[in-house]
N, C-alpha and C positions, 0 to 999 in steps of 0.2 A: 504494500500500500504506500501512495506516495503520502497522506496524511490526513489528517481530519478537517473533515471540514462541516460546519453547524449550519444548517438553512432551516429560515423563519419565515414563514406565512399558514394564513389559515385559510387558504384555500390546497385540497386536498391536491385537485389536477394538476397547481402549480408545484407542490413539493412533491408528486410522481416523480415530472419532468427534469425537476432540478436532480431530482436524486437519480433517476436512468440517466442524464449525462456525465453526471461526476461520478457514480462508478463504473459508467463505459470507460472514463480515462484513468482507473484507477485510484479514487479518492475512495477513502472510508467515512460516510455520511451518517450523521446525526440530523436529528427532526428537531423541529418546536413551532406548535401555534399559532403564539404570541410572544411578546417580549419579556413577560417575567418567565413564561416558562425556560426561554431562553438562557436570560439571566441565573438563573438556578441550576441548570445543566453545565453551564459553559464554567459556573463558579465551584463544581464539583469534580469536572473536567475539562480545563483548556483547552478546546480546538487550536487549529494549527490558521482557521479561517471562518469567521463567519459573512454570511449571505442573507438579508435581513428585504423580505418586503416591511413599507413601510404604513399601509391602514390594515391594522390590525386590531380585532379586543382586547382588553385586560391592560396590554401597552403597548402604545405604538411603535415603531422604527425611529421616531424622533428621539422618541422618551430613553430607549433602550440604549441608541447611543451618545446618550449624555449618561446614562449607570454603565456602559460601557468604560466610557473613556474616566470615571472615575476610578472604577476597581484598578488598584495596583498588579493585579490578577490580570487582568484584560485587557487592557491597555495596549498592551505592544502586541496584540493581535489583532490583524490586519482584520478590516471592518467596511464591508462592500453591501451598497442600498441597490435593490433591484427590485424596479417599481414600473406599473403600469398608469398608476394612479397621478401620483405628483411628478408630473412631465413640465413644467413652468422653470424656467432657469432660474427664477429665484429659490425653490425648492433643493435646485442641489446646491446654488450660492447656502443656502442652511444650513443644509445636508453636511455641504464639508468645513462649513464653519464649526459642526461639534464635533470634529476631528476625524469624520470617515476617509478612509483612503482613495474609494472611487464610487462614482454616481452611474447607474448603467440603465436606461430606460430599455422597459420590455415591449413588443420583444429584442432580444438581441441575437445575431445571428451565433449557430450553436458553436462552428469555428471559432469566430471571433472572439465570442464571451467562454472560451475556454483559453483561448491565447493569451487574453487578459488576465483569467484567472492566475494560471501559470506564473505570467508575468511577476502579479503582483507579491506572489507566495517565493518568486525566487530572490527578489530583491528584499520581500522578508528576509529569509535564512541567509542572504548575503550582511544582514545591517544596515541594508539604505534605507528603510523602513522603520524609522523609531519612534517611541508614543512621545505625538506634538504635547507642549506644555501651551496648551490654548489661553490664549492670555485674559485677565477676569474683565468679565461682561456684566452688564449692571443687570441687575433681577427684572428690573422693570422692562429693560431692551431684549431680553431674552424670552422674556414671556409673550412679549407684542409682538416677537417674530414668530415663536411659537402662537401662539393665537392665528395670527395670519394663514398660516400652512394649514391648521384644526380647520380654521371657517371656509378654506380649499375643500380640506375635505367631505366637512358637510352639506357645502354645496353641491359635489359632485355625489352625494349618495344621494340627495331629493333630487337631483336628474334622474336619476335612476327608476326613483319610485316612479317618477311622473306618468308612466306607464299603467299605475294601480291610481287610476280616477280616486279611488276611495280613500286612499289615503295622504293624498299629494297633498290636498288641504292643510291637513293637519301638521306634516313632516316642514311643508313651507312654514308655517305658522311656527311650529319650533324653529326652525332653523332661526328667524329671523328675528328669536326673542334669546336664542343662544349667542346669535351674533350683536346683538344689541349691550347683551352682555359684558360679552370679554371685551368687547370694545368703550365701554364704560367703567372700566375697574379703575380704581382710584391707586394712589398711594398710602392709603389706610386701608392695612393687612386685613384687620379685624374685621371692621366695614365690610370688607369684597369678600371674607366668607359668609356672614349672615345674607350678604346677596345672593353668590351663588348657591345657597340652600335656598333662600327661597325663590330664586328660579329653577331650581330643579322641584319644588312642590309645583309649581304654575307648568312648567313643560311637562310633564311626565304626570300633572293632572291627580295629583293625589293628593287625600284629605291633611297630613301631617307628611313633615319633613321630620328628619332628628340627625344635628349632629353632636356624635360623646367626643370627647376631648379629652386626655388626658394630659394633665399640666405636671408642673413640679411637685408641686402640695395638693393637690385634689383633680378632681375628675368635675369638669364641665357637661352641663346639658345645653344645646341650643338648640329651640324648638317653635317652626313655623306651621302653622295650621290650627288644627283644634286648641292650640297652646302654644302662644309667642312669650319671647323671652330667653332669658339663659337662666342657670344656677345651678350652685354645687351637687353632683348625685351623691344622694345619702340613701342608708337603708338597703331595699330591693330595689328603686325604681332606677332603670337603664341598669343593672345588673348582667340581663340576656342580650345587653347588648354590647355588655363589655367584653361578655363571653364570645360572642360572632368575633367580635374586632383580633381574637387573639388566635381564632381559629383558622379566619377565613383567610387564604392567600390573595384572592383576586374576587368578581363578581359575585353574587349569592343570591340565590331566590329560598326563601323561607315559607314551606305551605304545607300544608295549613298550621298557623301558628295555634292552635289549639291544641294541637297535637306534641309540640317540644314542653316538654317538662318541668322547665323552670320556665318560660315563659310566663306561665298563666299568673305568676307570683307578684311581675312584672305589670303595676299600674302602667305605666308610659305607652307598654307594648297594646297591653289586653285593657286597659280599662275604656276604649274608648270602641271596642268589638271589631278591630283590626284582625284580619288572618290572615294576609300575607305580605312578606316583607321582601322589598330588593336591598341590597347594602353594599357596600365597599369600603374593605380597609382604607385606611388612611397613611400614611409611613412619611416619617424625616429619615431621609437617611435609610439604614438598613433596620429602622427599629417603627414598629407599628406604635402610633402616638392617638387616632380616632377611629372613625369607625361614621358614616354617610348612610343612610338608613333611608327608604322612603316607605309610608304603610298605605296598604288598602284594605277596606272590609272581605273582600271576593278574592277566588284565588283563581289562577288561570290566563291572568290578563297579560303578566309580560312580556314584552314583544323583544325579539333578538335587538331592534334597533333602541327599545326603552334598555336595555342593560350596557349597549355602548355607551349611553348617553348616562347614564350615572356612572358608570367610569368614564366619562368625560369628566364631569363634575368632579369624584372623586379625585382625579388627578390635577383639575383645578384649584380645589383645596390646599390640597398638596404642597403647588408650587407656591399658595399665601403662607402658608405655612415655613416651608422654608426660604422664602423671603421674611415673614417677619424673625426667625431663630434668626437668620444673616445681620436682621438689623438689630436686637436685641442684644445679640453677642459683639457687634463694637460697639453698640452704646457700656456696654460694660465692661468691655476692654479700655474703653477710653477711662471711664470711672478709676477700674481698677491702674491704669496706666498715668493717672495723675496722681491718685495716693502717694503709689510706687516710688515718683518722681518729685515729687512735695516733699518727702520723710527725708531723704537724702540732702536735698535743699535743705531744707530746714535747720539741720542739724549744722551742715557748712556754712552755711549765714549765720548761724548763734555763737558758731565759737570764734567765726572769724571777726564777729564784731565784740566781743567780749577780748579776745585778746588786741583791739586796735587799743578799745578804750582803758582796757586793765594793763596790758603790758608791763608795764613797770611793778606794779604792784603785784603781780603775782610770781611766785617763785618758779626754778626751773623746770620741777618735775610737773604742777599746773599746765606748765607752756607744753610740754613734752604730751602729756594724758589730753590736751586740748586737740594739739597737733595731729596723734592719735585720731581722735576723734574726726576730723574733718579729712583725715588720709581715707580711712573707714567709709565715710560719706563717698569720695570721689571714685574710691573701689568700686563701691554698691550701683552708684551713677553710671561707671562704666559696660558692668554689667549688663546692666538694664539696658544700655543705648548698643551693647553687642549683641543682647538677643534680637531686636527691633531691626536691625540692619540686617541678622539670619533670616528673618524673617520676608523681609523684602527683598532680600536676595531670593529666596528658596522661591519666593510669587512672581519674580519677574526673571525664573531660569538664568541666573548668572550662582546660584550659589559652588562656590569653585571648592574642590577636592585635590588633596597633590598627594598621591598615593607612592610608595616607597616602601624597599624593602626594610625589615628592619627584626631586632629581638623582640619578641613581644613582652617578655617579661621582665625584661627592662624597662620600655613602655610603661607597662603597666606598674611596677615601681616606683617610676620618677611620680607618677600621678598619684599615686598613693601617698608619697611621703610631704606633696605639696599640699594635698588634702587635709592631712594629718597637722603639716605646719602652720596651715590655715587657718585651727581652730576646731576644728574637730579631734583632736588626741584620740585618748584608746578609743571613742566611742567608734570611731570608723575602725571595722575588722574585714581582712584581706584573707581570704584562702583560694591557693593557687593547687588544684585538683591533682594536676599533670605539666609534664614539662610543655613547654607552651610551644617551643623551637624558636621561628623567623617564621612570619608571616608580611606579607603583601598589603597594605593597607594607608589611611591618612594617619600618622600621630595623633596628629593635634585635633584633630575631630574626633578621634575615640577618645582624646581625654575629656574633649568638649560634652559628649555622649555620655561617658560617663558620672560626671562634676552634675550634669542636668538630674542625671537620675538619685545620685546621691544627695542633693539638694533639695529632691522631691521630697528623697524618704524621710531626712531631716524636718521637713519644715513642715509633716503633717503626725510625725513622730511626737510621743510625748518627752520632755528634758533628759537628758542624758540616756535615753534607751539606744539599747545600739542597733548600728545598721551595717549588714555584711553584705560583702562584695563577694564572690565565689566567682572564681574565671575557671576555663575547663578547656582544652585543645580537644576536639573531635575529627579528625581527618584533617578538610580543608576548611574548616571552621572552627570560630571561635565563639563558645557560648559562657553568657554572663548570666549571673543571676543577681539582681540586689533586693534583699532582704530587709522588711521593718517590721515593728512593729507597732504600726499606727492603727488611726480607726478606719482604714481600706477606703475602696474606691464606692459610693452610694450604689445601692441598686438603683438602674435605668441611665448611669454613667459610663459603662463599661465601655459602650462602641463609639465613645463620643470623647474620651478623656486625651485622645489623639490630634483633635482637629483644632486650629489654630483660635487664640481667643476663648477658648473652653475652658473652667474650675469648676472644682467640685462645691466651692462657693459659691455664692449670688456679688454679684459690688457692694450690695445694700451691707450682706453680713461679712465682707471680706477681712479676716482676722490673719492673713499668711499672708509673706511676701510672694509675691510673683506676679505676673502680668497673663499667665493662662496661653503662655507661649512654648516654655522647655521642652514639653511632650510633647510638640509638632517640629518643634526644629532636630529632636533625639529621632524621631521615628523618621526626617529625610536623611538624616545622617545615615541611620542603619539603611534603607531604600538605597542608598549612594553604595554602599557597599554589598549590595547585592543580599540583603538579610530580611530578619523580621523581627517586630518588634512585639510582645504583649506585656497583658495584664492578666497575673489570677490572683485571689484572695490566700493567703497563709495559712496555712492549720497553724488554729491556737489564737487568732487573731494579726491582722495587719495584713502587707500586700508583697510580692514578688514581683517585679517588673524584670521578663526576661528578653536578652536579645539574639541572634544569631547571624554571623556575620563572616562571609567570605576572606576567607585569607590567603 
């Protein structure tokens, strides 16, 4: 077999075709759908190549590759739209604006789009093909182009219908209250979810909308129809529906809801004699955060095109959703990033104006503990203004590496004993497992890598508990583990404690130094060296932050 290759559409005829060409030429083929299912197969096993129609249910070929070109996983696998549908040059102008490598309108001649294929799979395994660092795009520009491409597509499915006299009416009349929509969405997050809920009760013509929300401290209800408003879910009520949100992967029709078991328990669901429900998770990220609910008394009635359209909806959400986390997270990096830069200040301008105006009057050792003091300050300064630079490097693809051969356990010494002279003494504890050799790598960034990690476990540790370093040569790898004994990372933190701007703190209660950067610039540094980075909880309490990394 020359290799894998993953093709996505749901249309049946179309994935015969694709798959009797590519293993006439020898490719070994994988199926999917839709794009999550995609995304789920390809993140269990990496294709060598995916093939991706682009109007699909559950998630489209837009969607897919923007979760595409995020996974560290997937990335550097080559990523080709073959579409019948969005034929508009601005369509692949989008197309390869979210990083796809080729845009191929169907049909395409069988020669041809096997030559290309080739093509692109050989300059893959050559390295002319590396995952683009797409440079950041404002939420709002990204959605208004996505939007654009959506109300494409809905247009050309009410073409379609136009054919069913019966229902063209109707399908128009949606479209044009869908498109009314996203084309009226504000820059208040909040605001344009309560809209698009309750334009999915008015399109899709049902008596009650429900969206659950799960926040940091509680679980929200927002509800259009028989009952408007939001507030906190206590009790049973939206319970069944928290349950869906945790279950369900993609779409869901629920019927008769008289019949699920805890349902009936559920006022929200049952008290108004609803028995069937459509719904759609909701997800930031790789993590389900709501749950899009539509109810009706009858069961029977939804139409293949009403389940598109709330995951339309649903994926609408979605992207308010992480647009408003996007903005939420530098309003509180900024918070936290003035603190940060205030303390350090503060402390330099007190002593340095205490020693203009005392000078004389105060003895040497005074001058010497002051001096101290405001060396400490410019330290801490420094710091701070070197993370913030890692950081802009690492966003704007210049953050540079000078890899060299070298002892590692000398390395890893010199950094230990500057740790140690730092101001950490015994509490930091080094165990070196095995002879380490010479390895391949940056110094100064795996000291950097690991000073971030040691500093985490420090600054969430309670007073002098100690925090061990454990390094371990394994073949061509080198794995670290550092060890605390803090109070761990919160549950619903774990997939997120990585991403730039992230604590496990709020600004409001911020009581630890940092700026919610370390663990983003630690986990490209290990990315740079070909590694991985996690998190697991400690037996006995506290956290283990391990890395492993090419040498």
């Amino acid at each position: 077999m020359k290799g894998t290759v993953l093709i996505v559409d749901d249309n049946e005829e179309n994935l015969y075709m694709l798959r009797a060409l590519l293993q006439g030429h020898g490719y070994h083929v994988e199926e999917a759908r839709n794009g999550e299912e995609a995304l789920a197969k390809a993140r269990s096993s990496p294709p060598d190549l995916l093939i991706t129609d682009i109007l699909m249910p559950v998630m489209d070929g837009f969607t897919l590759c923007r979760e595409w070109k995020k996974d560290e996983k997937l990335k550097s696998k080559p990523f080709i739209f073959y579409t019948a549908t969005y034929t508009d040059p601005k369509d692949e102008e989008f197309a390869l604006s979210l990083g796809a490598e080729r845009f191929i309108v169907k049909p395409a001649d069988p020669v041809d789009f096997m030559l290309l294929i080739e093509e692109v799979l050989k300059a893959a395994e050559a390295g002319r093909i590396t995952p683009r660092e797409l440079p950041p795009q404002d939420e709002a520009c990204v959605l208004k182009r996505y939007n654009q491409r959506l109300i494409q597509k809905l247009e050309k499915k009410m073409l379609d219908l136009e054919r069913e006299s019966a229902l063209r009416r109707k399908s128009e009349q949606r479209l044009a209250m869908l498109v009314d929509l996203f084309l009226r969405l504000s820059t208040n997050y909040r605001s344009n979810m309560v809209r698009i809920i309750r334009m999915g009760k008015q399109v899709l013509e049902v008596p009650m909308a429900v969206y659950l929300r799960r926040g940091d401290e509680s679980t929200e209800l927002i509800t259009c129809g028989m009952e408007e408003g939001s507030r906190r879910r206590e009790g049973v009520e939206g319970r069944f529906l928290e349950r869906l949100m945790e279950e369900a992967e993609g779409s869901i029709v629920i019927e008769p809801l008289s019949g699920e078991p805890d349902a009936g328990d559920d006022l929200l669901v049952m008290g108004y004699g609803f028995d069937s429900l459509l719904g759609c998770p909701v997800r930031l990220g790789d993590t389900k955060i709501g749950f899009l609910a539509f109810l009706r008394p009858s069961t029977g009635l939804w139409s293949p095109e009403e389940r598109d359209i709330a995951g339309m909806l649903a994926r609408a959400v979605e992207i308010e959703e992480e647009r408003l986390d996007h903005e939420e997270r530098i309003k509180n990096f900024i918070d936290v990033a003035s603190h940060e830069i205030r303390h350090p200040v503060t402390i330099i301008a007190g002593y340095a104006q205490t020693l203009r105006e005392q000078w004389e009057r105060l003895g040497d050792e005074e001058r010497r503990q002051m001096l101290g003091y405001i060396q400490g300050g410019t330290e801490r300064l420094e710091k701070l203004s070197q993370r913030l630079l890692d950081v802009s490097s690492i966003q704007r693809d210049v953050f540079r590496m000078s890899m060299e051969t070298v002892e590692l356990e000398n390395v890893i010494r010199d950094w230990f004993e500057l740790e140690v002279g730092g101001g950490l003494g015994e509490r930091l504890r080094l165990k070196l497992v095995n002879d380490l050799d010479v390895g391949h790598l940056d110094p100064v960034r795996l000291g950097e890598l690991l000073s971030i990690l040691v500093d985490n476990a420090v600054k969430f540790s309670p007073p002098a508990s100690p925090v061990e370093v454990e390094v371990e040569r394994s073949g061509g790898r080198l794995d670290v583990a550092v060890k605390d004994r803090g109070h761990g990372v919160p549950s619903g933190m774990e997939g997120r404690i990585f991403e730039p701007f992230v604590q496990a703190e709020d600004a409001l209660h911020h009581s630890s130094e940092g700026m919610g950067v370390g663990l983003y610039v630690a986990s490209e540094i290990v990315r740079r060296h070909g590694g991985a980075l996690w998190h697991e909880p400690r037996e006995g309490g506290g956290s283990v932050f391990r890395f492993s990394i090419k040498v």
